[in-house]
N, C-alpha and C positions, 0 to 999 in steps of 0.2 A: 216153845221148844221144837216143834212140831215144823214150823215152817224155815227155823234155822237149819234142820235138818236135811229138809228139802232144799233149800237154797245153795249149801254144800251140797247135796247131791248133784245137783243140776252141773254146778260148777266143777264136778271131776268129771261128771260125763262129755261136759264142753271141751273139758282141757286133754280126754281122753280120746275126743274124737279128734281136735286139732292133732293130737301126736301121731295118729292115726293116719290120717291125709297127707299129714307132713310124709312119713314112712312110705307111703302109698307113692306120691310124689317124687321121690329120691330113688324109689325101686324104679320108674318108669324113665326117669331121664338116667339111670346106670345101664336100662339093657333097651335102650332107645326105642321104647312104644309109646312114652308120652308124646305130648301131642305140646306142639311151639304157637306160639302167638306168633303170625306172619306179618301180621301186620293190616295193613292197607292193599287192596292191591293194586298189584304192579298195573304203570302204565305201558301200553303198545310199544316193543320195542324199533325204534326206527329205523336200524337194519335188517329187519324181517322181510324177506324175499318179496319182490313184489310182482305183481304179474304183467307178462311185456304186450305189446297190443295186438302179438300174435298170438295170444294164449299160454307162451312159454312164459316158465318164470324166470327170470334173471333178478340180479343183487339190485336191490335198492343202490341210489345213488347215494356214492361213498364208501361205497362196501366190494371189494375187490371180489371178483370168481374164484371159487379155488383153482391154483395152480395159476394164477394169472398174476403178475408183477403188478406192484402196489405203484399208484403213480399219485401225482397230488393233481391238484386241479386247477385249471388254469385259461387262459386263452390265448389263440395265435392263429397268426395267418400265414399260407404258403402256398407258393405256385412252383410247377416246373414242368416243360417240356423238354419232349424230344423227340426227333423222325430218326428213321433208320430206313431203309435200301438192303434186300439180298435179291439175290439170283441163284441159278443153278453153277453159273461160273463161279471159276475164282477170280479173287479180288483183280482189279485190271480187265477180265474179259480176256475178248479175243488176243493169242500171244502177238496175233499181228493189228498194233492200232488202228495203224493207216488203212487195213483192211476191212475190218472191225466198221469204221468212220466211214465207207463206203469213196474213200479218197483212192482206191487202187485198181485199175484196171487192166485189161490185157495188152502188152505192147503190140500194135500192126502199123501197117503202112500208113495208117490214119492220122498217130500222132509219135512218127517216129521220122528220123531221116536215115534212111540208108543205104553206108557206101561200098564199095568191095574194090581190095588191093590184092594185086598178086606180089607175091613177098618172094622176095632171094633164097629165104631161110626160114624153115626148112625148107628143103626143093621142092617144086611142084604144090607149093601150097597158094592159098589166097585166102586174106583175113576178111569177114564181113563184120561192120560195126553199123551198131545201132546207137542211135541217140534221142533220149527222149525229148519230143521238140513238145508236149503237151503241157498243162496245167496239174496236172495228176501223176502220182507217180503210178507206174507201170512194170509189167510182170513177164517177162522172157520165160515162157516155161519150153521144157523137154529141147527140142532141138530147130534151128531152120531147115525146110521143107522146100531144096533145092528144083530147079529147072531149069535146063538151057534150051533154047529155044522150043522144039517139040518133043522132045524128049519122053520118053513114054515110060521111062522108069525112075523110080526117086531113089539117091543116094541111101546109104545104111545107112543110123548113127554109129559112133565107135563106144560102144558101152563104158569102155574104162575111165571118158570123160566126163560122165554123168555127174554131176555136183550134189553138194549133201543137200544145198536149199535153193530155193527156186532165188533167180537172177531178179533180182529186183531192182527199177531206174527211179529214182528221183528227179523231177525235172530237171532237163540241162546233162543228164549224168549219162553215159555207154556202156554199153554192152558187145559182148564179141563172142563171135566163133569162127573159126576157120577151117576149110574143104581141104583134104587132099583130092587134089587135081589126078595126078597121075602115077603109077608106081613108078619107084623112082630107078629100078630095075626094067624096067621096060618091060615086065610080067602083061600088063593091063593090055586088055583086047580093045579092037574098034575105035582107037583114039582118035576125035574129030576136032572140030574149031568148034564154042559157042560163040555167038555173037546178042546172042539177049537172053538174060538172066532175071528170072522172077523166085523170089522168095515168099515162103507163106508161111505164115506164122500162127500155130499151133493156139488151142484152148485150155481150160482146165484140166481137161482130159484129153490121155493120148489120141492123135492124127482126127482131134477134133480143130473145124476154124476157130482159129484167134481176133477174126478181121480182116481188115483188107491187105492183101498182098502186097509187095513192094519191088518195084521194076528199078535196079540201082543200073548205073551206064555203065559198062564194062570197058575195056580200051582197045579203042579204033580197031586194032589188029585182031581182037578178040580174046578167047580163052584155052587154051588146049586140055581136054580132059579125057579119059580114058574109061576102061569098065571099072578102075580099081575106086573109082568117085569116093568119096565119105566124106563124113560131117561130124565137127564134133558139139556138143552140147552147148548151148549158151554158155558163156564165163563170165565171169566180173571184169573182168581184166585182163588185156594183149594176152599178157605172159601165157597163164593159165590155157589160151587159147592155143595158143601158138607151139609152145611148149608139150602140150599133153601128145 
């Protein structure tokens, strides 16, 4: 009886601790302090940063940077050029090409031919033309730089014929200006005869040389001219000459 006893005891005490543990167990996963079987553990995750062979870490391969756009992976090849050119100019350069190209030089007696007419009209006048007999085009600047014979003073120019841009020849191509000779009221003092006429031809800069001068032949009988002498600026063209 003795051991029936005890054998039932044993067995409420087993089934009272089971109830117990159980209890114990249900309280612990309600107010989460039990403790989970994890398991195994985890293996290395293979997007785990890795370190770059500067010491920085950067993403493992396949693993985007943050903020950086997801791409796939892949391979290719690509080439491309390109040259490019600037200056301080604008596009073109110099406004003048020909200039620019060192294709332009100063018109003189060097490579020009030059004639001189005395004209009907207007009175007392006489046209000089130039013609560029060179390779190069060439640049009539400010005014001719009159002389008859010894003459010891140079004609004015007449300011109002000053043109807006400098006279420029093209081979083959003329240029003109024309003198009043004499007034045509007979005002002009010291009226003589010329009989040889040199023209000189200006530079860059004002009553700077241009080059070699130009001896053109005037007519037999000569030139008649006065104190009222002037000259008017290079022209493109008779008209312009003649007319101003």
């Amino acid at each position: 009886m003795t051991s029936l006893r005890t054998a039932r005891t044993t067995r409420r005490l087993a089934g009272a601790a089971a109830v117990a543990l159980t209890a114990l167990a249900l309280t612990a996963c309600q107010n989460g302090t039990g403790l989970k079987d994890g398991g195994a553990a985890p293996a290395s995750d293979s997007t785990t940063a890795a370190p770059s062979p500067t010491g920085a870490t950067s993403p493992a391969p396949g693993t985007p940077a943050p903020g950086a756009a997801k791409t796939g992976t892949g391979t290719g090849t690509g080439k491309g050029t390109g040259t490019g050119t600037g200056s301080g100019e604008a596009k073109g350069g110099s406004p003048d090409p020909a200039a620019a190209a060192g294709n332009r030089v100063s018109c003189n007696g060097s490579n020009t031919e030059v004639t001189v007419q005395p004209v009907a009209r207007p009175l007392n006048h006489m046209l000089i033309s130039v013609k560029n007999t060179g390779s190069k085009s060439c640049d009539l600047t400010y005014y001719p730089v009159l002389r008859f014979d010894e003459m010891q003073w140079a004609p004015a120019p007449r300011q109002e014929t000053r043109p807006q841009a400098v006279v420029s020849l093209a081979p083959g191509q003329s240029g003109h200006a024309a003198a009043m000779l004499a007034a045509a009221d007979g005002s002009g003092e010291g009226g003589t005869t010329g009989h040889k006429l040199t023209i000189a031809f200006q530079g860059r800069t004002p009553n700077s040389s241009g080059g070699a001068s130009a001896t053109p032949p005037l007519p037999a009988k000569g030139v008649y001219y006065d104190s009222s002498l002037t000259v008017t600026y290079w022209q493109q063209n008779i008209e312009d000459a003649l007319g101003s």
